[in-house]
RODO-2510 file (C-alpha; in nm, 4 decimals, decimal comma):
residues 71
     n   res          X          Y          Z
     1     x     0,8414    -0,4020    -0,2109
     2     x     0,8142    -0,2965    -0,5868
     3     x     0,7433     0,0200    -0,7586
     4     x     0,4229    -0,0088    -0,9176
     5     x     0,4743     0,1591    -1,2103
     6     x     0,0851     0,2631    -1,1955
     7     x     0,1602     0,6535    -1,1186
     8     x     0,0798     0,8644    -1,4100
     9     x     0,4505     1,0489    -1,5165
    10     x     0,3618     1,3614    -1,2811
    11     x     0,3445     1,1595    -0,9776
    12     x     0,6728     0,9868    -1,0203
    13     x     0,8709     1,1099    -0,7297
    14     x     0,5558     0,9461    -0,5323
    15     x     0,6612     0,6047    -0,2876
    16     x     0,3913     0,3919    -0,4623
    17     x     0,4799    -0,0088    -0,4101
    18     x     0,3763    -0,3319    -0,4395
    19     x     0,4512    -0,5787    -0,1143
    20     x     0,5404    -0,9019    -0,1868
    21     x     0,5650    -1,2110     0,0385
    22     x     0,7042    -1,5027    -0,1001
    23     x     0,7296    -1,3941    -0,4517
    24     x     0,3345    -1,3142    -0,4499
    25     x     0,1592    -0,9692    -0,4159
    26     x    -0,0003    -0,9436    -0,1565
    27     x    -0,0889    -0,5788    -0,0209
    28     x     0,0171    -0,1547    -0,1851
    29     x     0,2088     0,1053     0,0394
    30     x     0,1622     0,4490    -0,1892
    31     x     0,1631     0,8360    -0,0414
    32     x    -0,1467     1,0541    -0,1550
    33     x    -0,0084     1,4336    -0,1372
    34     x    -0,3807     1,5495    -0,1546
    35     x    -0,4940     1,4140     0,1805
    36     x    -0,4307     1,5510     0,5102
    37     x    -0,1344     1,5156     0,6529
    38     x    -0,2513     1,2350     0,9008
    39     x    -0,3695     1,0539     0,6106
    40     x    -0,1159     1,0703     0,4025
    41     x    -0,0183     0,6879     0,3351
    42     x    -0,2648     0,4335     0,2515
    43     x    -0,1323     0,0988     0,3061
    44     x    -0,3828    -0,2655     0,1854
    45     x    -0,3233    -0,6002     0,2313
    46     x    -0,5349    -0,8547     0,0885
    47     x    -0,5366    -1,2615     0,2844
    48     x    -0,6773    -1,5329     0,1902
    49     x    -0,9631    -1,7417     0,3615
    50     x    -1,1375    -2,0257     0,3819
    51     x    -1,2237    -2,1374     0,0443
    52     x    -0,9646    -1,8724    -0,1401
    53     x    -1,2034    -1,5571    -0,0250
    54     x    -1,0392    -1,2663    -0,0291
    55     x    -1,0120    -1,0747     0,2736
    56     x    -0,9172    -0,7074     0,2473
    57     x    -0,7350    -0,4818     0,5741
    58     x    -0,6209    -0,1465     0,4996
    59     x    -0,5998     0,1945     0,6956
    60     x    -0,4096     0,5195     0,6068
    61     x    -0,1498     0,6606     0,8031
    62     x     0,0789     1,0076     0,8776
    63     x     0,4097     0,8221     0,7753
    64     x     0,5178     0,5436     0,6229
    65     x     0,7230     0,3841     0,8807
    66     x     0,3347     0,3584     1,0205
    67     x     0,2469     0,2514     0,7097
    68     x     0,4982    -0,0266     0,6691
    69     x     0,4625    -0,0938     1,0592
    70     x     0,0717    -0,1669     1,0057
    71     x     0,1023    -0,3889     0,7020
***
């Protein structure tokens, strides 16, 4: 994982990465403060299919162990 760098300056103690597998990105792990609590991190990962379609899966989460556990 990789800080994004995407957070505007007043987020910056946020966790807001990039997961990587292989050198490529493939998914986002970030924490959203104005969400309730159970929904606090938001977690994507993006596969390919047949034919290079993209196939999105993401879900949020009350922790980021979750988070991390679920991506």
């Amino acid at each position: 994982m990789r800080k994004t760098g995407l957070s505007s300056p007043a987020y910056a103690d946020w966790f807001d990465c990039v997961v990587y597998d292989d050198g490529r990105p493939i998914g986002r792990i970030y924490e959203d403060r104005h969400t309730l609590p159970e929904l606090r991190w938001f977690w994507s990962l993006t596969v390919l299919g047949a034919g290079h379609a993209r196939i999105p899966y993401n879900g949020r989460v009350p922790t980021l162990e979750q988070a991390k556990a679920e991506h």
